[in-house]
C-alpha positions in Angstrom: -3.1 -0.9 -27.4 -0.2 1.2 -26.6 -0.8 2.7 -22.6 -3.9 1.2 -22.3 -4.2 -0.7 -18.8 -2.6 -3.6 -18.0 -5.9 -6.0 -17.3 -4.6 -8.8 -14.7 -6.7 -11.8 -13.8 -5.8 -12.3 -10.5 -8.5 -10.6 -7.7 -7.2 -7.7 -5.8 -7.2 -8.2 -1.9 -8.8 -5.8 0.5 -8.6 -6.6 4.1 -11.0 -5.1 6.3 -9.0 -4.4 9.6 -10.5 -1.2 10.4 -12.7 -2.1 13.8 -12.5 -1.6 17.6 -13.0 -5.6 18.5 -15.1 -3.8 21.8 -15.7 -7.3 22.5 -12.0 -8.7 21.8 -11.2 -5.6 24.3 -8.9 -4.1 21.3 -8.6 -4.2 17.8 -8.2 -7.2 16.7 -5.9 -6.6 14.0 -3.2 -6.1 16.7 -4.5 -9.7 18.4 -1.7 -12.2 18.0 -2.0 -16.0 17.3 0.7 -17.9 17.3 2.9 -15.1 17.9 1.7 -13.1 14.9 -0.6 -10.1 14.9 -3.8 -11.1 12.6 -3.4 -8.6 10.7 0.1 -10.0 9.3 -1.2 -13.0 8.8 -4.5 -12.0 7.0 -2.6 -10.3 4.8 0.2 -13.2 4.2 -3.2 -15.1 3.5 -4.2 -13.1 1.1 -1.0 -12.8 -1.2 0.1 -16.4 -0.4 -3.5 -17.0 -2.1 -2.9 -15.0 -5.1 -4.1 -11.6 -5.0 -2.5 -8.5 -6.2 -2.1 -5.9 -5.1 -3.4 -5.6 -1.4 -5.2 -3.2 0.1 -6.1 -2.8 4.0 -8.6 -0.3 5.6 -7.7 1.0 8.7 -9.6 2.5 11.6 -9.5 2.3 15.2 -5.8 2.8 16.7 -4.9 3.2 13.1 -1.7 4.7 13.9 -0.5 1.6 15.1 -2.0 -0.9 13.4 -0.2 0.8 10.3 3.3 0.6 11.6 2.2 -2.9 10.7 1.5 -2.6 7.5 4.2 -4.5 5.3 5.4 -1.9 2.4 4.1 -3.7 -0.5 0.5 -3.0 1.1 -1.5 -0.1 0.6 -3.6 1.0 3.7 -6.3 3.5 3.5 -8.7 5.1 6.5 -12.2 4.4 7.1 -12.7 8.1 8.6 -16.2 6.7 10.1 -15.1 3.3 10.6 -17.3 3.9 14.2 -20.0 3.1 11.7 -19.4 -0.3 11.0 -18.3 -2.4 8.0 -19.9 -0.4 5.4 -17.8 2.1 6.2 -14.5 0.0 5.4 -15.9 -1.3 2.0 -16.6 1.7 1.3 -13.8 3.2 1.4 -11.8 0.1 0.7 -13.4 -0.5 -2.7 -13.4 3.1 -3.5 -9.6 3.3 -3.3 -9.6 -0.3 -5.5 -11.9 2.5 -7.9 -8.8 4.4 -8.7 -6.7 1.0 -10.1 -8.4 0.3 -14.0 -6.4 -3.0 -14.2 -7.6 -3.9 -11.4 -11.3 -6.0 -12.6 -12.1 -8.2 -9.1 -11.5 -7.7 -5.5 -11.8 -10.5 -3.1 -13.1 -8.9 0.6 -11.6 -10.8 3.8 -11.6 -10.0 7.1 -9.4 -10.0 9.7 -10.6 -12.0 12.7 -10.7 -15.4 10.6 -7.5 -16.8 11.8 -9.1 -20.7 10.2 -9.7 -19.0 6.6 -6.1 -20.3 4.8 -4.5 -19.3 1.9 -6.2 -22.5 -0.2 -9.8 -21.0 0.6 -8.8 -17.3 -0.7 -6.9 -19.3 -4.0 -10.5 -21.5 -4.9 -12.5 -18.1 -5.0 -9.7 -16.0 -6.8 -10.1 -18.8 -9.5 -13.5 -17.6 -9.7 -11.6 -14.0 -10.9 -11.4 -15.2 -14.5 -15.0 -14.9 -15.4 -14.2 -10.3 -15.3 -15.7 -7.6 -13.9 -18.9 -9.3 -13.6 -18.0 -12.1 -11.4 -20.1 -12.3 -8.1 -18.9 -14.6 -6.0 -18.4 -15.9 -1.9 -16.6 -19.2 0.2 -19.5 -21.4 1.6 -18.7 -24.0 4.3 -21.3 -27.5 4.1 -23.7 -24.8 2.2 -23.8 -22.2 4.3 -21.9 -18.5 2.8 -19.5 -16.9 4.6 -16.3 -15.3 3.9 -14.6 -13.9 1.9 -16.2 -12.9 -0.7 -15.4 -11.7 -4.5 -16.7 -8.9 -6.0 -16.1 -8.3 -9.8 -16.0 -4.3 -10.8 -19.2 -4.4 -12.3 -20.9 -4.8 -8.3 -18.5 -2.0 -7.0 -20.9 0.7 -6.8 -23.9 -1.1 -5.7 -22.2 -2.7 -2.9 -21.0 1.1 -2.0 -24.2 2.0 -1.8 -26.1 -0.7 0.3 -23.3 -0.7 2.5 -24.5 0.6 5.6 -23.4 -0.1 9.6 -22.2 -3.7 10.0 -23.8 -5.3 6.9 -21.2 -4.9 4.5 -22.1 -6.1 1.2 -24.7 -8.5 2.9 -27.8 -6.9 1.5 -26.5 -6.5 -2.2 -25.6 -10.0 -1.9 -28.8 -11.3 -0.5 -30.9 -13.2 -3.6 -28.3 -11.7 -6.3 -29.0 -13.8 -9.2 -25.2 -13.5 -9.9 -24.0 -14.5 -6.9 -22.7 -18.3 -6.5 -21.3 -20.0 -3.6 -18.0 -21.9 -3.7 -17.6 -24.3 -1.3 -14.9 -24.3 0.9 -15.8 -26.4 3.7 -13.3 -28.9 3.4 -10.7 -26.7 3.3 -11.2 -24.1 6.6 -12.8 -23.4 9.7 -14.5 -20.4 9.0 -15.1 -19.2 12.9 -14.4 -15.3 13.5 -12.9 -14.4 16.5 -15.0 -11.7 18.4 -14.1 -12.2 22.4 -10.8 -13.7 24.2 -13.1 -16.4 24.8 -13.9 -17.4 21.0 -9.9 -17.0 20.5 -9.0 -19.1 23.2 -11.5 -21.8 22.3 -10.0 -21.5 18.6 -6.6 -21.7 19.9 -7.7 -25.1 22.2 -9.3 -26.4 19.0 -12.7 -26.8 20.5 -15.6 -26.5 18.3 -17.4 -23.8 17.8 
């Protein structure tokens, strides 16, 4: 139909790069590994894995974490990021709200510098099934991120969202939700101290 919106397949990617990273010492979207700030290369994940358009939610040190921000992304601020992840996806998926061809996004995080590009392209496969597609990378059976969340789950996962649960507790025994496993393809370790970094960096086991 004539100006109706432009439905696209493809999962939208919202990176949530909006904390403190107390234990990193700074935020650790301004960390670099291997000479690249993980925010830049979360995001390079996330398009190089298929997702359009990209969204990031800013928070602590924002102004300079958005000098960052490549132009074809779209940052937003958590106002109350000091509240933890709900915050972000809140505010992350509400902006995502405002997009009607938009039917999917896939959530990833910054500090999982071992979660590739083929990790975010298996789940965005998953983006095919619509708005009702519920959805999150396992690795040898256990879940972990990211995770896909099809428009239908937008406003419930805004509203269990509280501290640093994220969509945790929506997701917990939904009978929608399915695992795909991704274990083969990533090392799905975060990266919370110097220590954990330097240990990923070594390649030591976590």
């Amino acid at each position: 139909m004539p100006g109706s919106p432009r439905r696209v397949a493809a999962p939208a990617g919202l990176l949530l790069a909006a904390g403190a990273g107390r234990r990193m010492g700074r935020p650790k979207a301004l960390v670099e590994f291997d000479g690249r700030p993980l925010l830049l290369r979360a995001l390079d994940v996330l398009r190089d894995g298929g997702c359009v358009p990209l969204v990031v939610v800013l928070g602590a040190a924002a102004d300079q974490v958005a000098e960052l921000v490549p132009a074809d992304v779209h940052a937003v601020l958590a106002e109350d990021w000091a509240d933890g992840m709900g915050a972000s996806l809140r505010v992350g998926l509400r902006a995502l709200a405002e997009l009607p061809e938009v039917d999917a996004a896939l959530v990833h995080l910054v500090d999982l510098p071992g979660v590739g590009a083929p990790v975010i392209a298996r789940l965005a496969e998953a983006a095919a099934e619509g708005p009702s597609v519920l959805a999150r990378a396992a690795y040898h059976g256990a879940p972990g991120h990211p995770v896909l969340l099809g428009r239908a789950h937008w406003a419930g996962v805004r509203a269990a969202a509280r501290g640093d649960a994220g969509a945790r507790d929506y997701l917990a025994g939904h009978p929608a939700l399915r695992l795909v496993e991704c274990g083969e393809l990533a090392d799905p370790r975060d990266v919370d101290t110097p220590e954990a970094l330097r240990d990923f960096r070594s390649g030591r086991p976590g």
